[in-house]
C-alpha positions as CSV (number, residue, x, y, z in Angstrom):
1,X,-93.7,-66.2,-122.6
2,X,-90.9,-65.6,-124.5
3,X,-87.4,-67.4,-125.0
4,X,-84.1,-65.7,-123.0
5,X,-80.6,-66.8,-123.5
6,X,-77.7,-66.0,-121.5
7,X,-74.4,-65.6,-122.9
8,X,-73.2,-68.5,-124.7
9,X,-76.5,-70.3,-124.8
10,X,-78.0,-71.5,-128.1
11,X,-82.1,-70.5,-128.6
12,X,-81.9,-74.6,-127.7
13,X,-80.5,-74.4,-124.7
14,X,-77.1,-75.7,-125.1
15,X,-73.7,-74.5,-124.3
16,X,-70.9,-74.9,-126.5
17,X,-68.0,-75.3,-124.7
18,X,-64.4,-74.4,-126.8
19,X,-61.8,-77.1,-125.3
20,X,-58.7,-75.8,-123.5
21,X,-56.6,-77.6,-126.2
22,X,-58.0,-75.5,-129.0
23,X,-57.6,-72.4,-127.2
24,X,-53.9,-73.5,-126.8
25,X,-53.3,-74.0,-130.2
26,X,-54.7,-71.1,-131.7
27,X,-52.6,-69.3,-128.7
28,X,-49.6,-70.9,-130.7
29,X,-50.4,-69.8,-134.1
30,X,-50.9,-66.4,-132.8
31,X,-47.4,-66.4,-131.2
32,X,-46.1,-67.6,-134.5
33,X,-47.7,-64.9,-136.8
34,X,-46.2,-62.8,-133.9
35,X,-42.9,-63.3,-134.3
36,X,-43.4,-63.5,-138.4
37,X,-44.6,-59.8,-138.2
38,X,-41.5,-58.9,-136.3
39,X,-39.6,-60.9,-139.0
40,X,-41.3,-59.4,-142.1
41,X,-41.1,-55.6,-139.9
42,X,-37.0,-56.1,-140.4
43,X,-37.1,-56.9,-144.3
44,X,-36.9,-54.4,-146.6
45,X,-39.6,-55.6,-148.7
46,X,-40.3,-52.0,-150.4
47,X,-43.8,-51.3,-151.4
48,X,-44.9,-55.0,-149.8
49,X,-44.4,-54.1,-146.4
50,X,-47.6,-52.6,-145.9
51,X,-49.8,-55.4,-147.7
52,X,-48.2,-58.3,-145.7
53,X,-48.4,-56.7,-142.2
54,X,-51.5,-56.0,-143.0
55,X,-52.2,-59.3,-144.1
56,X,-50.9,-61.0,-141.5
57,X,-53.1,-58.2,-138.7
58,X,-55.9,-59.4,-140.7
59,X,-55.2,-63.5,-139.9
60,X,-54.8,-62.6,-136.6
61,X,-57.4,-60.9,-136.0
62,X,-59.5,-63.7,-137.4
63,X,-58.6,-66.3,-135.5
64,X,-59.0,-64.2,-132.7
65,X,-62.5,-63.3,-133.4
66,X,-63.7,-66.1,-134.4
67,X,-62.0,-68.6,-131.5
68,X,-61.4,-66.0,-128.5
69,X,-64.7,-64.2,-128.9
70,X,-66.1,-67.4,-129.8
71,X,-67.7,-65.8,-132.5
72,X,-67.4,-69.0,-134.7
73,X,-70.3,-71.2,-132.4
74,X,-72.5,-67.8,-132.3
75,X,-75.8,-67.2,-133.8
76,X,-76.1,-65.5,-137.6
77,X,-76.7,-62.1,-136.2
78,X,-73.3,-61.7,-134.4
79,X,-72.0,-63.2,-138.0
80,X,-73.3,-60.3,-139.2
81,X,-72.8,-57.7,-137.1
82,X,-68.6,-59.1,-137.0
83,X,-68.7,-59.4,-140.7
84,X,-69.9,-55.5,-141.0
85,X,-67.0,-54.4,-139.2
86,X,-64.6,-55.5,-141.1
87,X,-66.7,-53.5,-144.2
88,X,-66.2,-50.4,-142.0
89,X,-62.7,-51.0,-141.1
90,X,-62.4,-50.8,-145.3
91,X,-64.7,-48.0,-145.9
92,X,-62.5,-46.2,-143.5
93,X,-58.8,-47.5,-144.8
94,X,-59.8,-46.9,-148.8
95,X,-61.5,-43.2,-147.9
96,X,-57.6,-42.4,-145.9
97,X,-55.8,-43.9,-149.0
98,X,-57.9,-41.8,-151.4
99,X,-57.3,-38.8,-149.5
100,X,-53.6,-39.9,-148.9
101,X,-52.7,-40.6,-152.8
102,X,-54.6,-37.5,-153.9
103,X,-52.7,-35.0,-152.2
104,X,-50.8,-32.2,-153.7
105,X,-47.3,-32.5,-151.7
106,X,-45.4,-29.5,-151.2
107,X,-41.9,-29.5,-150.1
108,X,-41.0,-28.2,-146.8
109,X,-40.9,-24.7,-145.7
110,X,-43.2,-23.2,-148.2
């Protein structure tokens, strides 16, 4: 006979329960990187803008991963499978910057 798990159930048979209290405070630090993007959106940073909003997309979608999807207490598998995304997600940004900073621009109109 073999072993089946439902969702959220460990191959032992346990639960793991995230407390309400955590789920609050990672609620917080979202709403605080939140209003830091707005905050870093209005400074003229130059060529940093892009790095640090995308730095602080990256955090945030960390902690939601990890907490919300409660991908922290799952098994290796979903590690990996989460983990692969993000190398897709940077396959796909560095092929759209390579075709980006190799273009030949022309000016309007011609």
């Amino acid at each position: 006979m073999s072993e089946h798990t439902t969702h959220g159930e460990h191959a032992d048979g346990h639960h793991h329960v995230v407390p309400p209290s955590t789920l609050l405070i990672i609620f917080a630090i979202l709403m605080v990187f939140m209003i830091l993007t707005i905050f870093v959106a209005f400074m003229p940073l130059g060529v940093f803008n892009l790095p640090i909003a995308l730095g602080i997309a990256a955090i945030k979608a960390t902690l939601v991963i990890l907490f919300f999807m409660e991908v922290k207490y799952a098994s290796k598998l979903l590690w990996v499978f989460a983990g692969s995304s993000f190398v897709f997600l940077l396959i796909m940004l560095s092929l759209t910057m390579n075709d980006y900073l190799t273009r030949g621009w022309h000016p309007a109109g011609r």
